[in-house]
N, C-alpha and C positions, 0 to 999 in steps of 0.2 A: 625436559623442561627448557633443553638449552636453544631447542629449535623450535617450540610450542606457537613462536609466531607467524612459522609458515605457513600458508593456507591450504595446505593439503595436510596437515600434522593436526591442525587445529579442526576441520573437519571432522578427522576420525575420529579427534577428542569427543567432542559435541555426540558424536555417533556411538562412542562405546558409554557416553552416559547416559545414554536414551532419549534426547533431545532435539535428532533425528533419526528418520527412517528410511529404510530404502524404496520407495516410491513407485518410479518406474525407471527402463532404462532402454535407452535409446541412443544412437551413434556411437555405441561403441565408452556410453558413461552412463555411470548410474544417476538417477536424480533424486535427490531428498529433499526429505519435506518433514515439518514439524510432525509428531505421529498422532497427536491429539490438541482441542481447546487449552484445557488444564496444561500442558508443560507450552503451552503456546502463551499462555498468560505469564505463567513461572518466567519464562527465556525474556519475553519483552518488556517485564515488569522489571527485570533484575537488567534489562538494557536502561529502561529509564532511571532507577534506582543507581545506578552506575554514574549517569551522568550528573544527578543532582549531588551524588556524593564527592564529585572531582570538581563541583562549582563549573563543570562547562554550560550545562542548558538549565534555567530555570522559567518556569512557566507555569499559570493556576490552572493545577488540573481538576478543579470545580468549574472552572468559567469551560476549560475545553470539553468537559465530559458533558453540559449542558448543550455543547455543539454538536457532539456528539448525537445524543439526544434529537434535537432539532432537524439533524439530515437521516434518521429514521424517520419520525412522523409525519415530520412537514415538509421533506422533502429539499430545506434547505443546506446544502453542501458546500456555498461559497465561505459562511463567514468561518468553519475549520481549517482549512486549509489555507487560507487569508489571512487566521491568526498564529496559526505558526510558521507562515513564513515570514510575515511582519516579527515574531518574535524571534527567529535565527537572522534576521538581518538586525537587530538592534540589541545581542548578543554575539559580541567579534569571536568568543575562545570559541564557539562550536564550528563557524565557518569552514578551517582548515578538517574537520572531522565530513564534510557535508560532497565525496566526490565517487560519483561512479552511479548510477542507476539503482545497485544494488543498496547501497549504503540507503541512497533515500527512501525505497521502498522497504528497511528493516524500521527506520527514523517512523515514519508513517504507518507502520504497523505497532511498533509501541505504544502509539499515541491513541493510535483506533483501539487498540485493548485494552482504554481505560473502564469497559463496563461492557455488559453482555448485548448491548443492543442491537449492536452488529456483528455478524458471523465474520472472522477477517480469514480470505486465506491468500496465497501465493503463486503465483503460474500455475492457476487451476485449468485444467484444460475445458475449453468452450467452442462452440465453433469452428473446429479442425486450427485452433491455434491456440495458445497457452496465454489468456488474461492477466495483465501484471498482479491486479489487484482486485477479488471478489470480495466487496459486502454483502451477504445475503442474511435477508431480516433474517432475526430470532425469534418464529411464530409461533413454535411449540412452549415458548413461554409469555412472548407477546402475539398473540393473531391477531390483533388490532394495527399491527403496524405497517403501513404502508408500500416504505419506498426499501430500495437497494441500490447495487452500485455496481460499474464494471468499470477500475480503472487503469487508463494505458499509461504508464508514466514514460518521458523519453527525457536523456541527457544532453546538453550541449555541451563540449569543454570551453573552459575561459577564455580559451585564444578563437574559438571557432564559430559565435555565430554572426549572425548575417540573416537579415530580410530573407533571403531564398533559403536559405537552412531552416530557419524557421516556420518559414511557410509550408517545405517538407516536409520538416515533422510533425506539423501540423494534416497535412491532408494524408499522410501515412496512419498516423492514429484514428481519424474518421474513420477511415475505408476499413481499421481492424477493430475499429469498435462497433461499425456497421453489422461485420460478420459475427462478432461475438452476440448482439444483441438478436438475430435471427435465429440463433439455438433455440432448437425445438424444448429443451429441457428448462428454458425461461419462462414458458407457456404454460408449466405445468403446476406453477404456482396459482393461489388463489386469484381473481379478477381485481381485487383490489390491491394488489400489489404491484406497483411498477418498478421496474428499474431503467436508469439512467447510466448512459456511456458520459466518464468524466475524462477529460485530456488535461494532464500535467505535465508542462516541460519547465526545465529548471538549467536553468547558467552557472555552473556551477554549484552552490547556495541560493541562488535566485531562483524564484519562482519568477517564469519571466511569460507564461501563458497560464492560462487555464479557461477549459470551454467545454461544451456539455453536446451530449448526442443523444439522441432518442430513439424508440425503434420505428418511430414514425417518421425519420427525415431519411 
């Protein structure tokens, strides 16, 4: 317990309670990954449950789960991600919790696993390179629904950006969302189904871009 907040202590933890799995492994590490839906809801249910309990983030997650909603069927994705980052900016306690790539894409996984509409998972591999973040509709209980999602998320630190950094990681996320949405295994969904490449950079806590790719551009 006395060192439970190392991140390789803390890992194993997560791992001898079945919360993750061993995955794949490559470079000489192993990679994990949640090992099912059900403990994937569990884990980021009891992340958000966490924070309302300590009064760091509050937020209506009727209004979000409706957005939720909305970037399944209609395809709309801005006003999600638009309201929670409006709502981490005009909530100061969460800020200092909001630093590292990883941190935001566990924040964004929480929130996505307010309801089944979207399949969420994690550096799914696509395209000979590992996608931050796969929505893939849930048709086997919705087949009516439309859209999905491949998103790249990239960090800037507080001291580092700059117009040409920006811009960087800006044309770096295209060119990998490009290849990701060229997977032949994207093709294999029904014709009414499309998915969208979304780019997320963040300043810290700042959502400071966001912009969309298709597999038509």
């Amino acid at each position: 317990l006395e060192h439970l907040t190392m991140p390789d202590n803390f890992i194993s933890l997560l791992y001898f309670f079945g919360l993750l799995t061993i995955d794949d492994y490559e470079m000489g590490e192993f990679r994990l990954s949640i090992p099912n839906r059900t403990i994937g809801q569990m884990m980021y249910g009891y992340l958000r449950e966490a924070w309302r309990d300590v009064g760091t983030f509050r937020v209506d997650l009727w209004k979000l789960g409706r957005m939720v909603q909305a970037m399944a069927w209609k395809g709309e994705w801005e006003p999600f991600f638009d309201f929670l980052a409006q709502a981490v900016e005009t909530q100061t306690s969460i800020r200092d919790y909001m630093k590292g790539e990883k941190v935001i894409q566990g924040f964004l996984l929480a929130y996505l696993h307010l309801n089944d509409f979207l399949l969420s998972f994690s550096e799914r591999e696509l395209g000979k390179g590992y996608v931050d973040l796969l929505l893939e509709p849930f048709l086997i209980k919705y087949p009516e629904m439309s859209f999905g999602y491949l998103i790249e998320l990239k960090y800037i630190k507080r001291d580092e950006l700059s117009d040409t950094r920006l811009r960087n990681e800006i044309e770096q996320a295209e060119q990998q969302l490009r290849q990701y949405l060229a997977e032949d295994r994207l093709k294999q969904y029904p014709p009414h189904v499309n998915f969208t490449g979304i780019i997320l950079i963040y300043h810290g806590w700042e959502l400071v871009y966001r912009g969309a790719v298709t597999s038509s551009q």
